[in-house]
N, C-alpha and C positions, 0 to 999 in steps of 0.2 A: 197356076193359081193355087194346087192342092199340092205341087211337089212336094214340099218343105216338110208339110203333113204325112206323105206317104212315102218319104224316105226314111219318118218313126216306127213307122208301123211292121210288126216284125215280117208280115206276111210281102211287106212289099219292098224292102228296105236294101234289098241285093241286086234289083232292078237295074239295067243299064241305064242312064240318063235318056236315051231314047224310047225306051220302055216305059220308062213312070211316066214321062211327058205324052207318047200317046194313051197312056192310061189316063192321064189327067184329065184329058181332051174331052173324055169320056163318061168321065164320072158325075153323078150329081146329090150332092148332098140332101141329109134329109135329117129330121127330128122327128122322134117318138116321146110320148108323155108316159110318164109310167102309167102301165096298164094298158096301152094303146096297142091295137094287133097288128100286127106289120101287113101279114099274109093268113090266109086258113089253108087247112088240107083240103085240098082238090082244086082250089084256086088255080088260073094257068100262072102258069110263071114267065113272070116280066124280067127279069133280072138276077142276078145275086148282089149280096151286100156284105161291107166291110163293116164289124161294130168300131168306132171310134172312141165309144167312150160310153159307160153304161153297162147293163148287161142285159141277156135276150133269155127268156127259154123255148127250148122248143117243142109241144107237146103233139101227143097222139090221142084222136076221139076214142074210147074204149070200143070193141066190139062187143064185148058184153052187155046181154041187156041187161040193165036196170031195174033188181027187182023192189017190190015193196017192201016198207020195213015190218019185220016178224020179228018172233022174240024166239031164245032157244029153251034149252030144260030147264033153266032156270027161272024161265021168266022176264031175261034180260034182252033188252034189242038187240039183234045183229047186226052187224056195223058192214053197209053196202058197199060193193066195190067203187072205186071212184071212175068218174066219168073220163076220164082222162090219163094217160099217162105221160108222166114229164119225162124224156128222153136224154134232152143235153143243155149243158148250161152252156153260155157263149159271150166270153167277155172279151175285152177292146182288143183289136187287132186280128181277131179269128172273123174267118169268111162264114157262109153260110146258106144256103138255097140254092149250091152249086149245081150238084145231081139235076134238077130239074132241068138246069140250063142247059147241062151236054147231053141228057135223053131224053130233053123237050116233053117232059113227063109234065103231069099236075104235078102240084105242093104235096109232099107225103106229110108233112106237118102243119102246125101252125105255129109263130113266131110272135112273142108275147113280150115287151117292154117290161123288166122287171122296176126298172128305175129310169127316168129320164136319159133319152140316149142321143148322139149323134152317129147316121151311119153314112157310107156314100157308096149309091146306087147305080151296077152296072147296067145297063139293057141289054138284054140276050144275044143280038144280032153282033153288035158292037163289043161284045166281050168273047163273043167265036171267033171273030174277026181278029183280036189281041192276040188269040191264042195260038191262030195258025202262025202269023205274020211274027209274033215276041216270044219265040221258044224260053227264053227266061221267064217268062208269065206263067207259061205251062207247066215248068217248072217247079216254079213258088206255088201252085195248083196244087200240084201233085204232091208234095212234099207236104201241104198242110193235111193233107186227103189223106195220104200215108198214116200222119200221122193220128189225126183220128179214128181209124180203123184201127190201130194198134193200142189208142186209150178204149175204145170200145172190147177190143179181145179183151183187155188185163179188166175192164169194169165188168163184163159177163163174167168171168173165171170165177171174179171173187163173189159176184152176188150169185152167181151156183153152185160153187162150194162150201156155202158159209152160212152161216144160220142167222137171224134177225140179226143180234147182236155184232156177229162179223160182220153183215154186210153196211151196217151203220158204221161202224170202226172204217172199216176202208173206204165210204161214202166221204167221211170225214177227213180222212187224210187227202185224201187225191183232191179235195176243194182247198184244203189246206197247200197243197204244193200248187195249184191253180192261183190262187186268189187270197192265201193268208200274207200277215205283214206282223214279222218278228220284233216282239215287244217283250217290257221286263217278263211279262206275267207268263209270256209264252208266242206263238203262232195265233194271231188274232183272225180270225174268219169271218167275214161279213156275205152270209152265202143269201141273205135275202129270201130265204126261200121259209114258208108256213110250215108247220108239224105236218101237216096234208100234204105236201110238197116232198117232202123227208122220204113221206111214207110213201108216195110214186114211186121215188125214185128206187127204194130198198124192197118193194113187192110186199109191201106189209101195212097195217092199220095203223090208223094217227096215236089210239092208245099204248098200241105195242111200241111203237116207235118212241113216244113221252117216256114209256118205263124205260126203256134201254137209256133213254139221255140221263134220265134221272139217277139211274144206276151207274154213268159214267161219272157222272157228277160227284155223286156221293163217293167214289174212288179216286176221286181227285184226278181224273185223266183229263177233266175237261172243264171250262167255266160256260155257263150258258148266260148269256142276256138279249134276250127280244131275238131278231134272227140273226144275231151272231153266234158265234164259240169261240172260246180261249182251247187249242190244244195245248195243254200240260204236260202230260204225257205220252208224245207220241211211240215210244217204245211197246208201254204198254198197250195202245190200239193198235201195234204192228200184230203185235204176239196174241191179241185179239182177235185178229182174220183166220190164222193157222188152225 
């Protein structure tokens, strides 16, 4: 029924014809509205899931507490740390809530519908079962597992060696090789994500983060409208991170 469909999908698309057919077997489609939460942290885990179409983020509840708002020497309020951290973004074709499934652990995250999605949902039992039996499944696993550990090292390297501004520069580009779509003006970015969102991701305040856009902007590395970017420059936001 879903062959057809997960013979596109990069994550399944090397599949032996008997493989994606018991995969199929198995799967059940679903829809998120934007906004809608898939799963929360600590939730037990039922499944993992393919995004088909849409994009996810996946956040962490802060451990810090929450304090009340003060103001500094100036007078001025200090800007509280956010409730949350946003961790990964996850668009069509990338897996996700895997770990839970092979260490039958809770949800280390929560899984948040940035935009209207379709995903298709494995159940636990039934996708250990693929794994042992479709050594290519395990496979296609591993290789996406791979390789998100590997965008993870090169995303820590840069946001700790790199100052606000670097680590916006490199935020920017790697959404940019993810998710941009090459137009006269430049690399068009529709990352969906708020100035608050930005600022999760780079370890830094919505207003710091606003100056640094601003100052991209006004050097022409970058176009901003609502939450997209135009990258203009990406050379310049290479030489940026260094």
């Amino acid at each position: 029924m879903h062959e057809e469909l997960l013979a596109r999908l990069p994550l399944f698309q090397n599949l032996a014809p008997a493989s994606r057919q018991a995969l199929d077997e198995q799967i059940h489609p679903l829809a998120l509205r934007r906004g809608e939460v898939l799963f929360h942290s600590g939730d037990v885990a039922l499944g993992l899931y393919v995004l088909v179409s849409g994009k996810v983020k996946l956040t962490k509840p802060s451990r810090q507490p929450q304090p009340s708002l003060t103001t500094n020497r100036k007078g001025r309020p200090t800007i509280p740390m956010p409730r949350e951290s946003l961790l990964a973004l996850i668009g069509p074709g990338e897996m996700f809530g895997e770990l839970s499934v092979l260490d039958g652990g809770q949800r280390s995250t929560t899984a948040t519908a940035m935009l209207d999605c379709r995903l298709y949902h494995v159940p636990r039992e039934p996708m250990l079962d693929l794994i042992e039996k479709h050594h290519d499944v395990s496979q296609a696993m591993l290789r996406q597992m791979a390789h998100r550990v590997r965008v993870s090292n090169e995303t820590i390297s840069g946001l700790v060696l790199s100052d606000v501004p670097g680590r916006m520069a490199f935020l920017l580009l790697t959404m940019a090789e993810r998710f941009g779509i090459s137009t006269e003006r430049g690399v068009e970015v529709h990352h969906d994500l708020t100035q608050a969102e930005l600022a999760q991701m780079v370890g830094a305040s919505r207003e710091t983060v606003n100056k640094v856009l601003t100052d991209f902007a006004a050097r022409k590395w970058i176009t901003m409208s609502g939450k997209s970017v135009v990258i203009r420059d990406a050379a310049r936001l290479r030489a940026r991170i260094d």
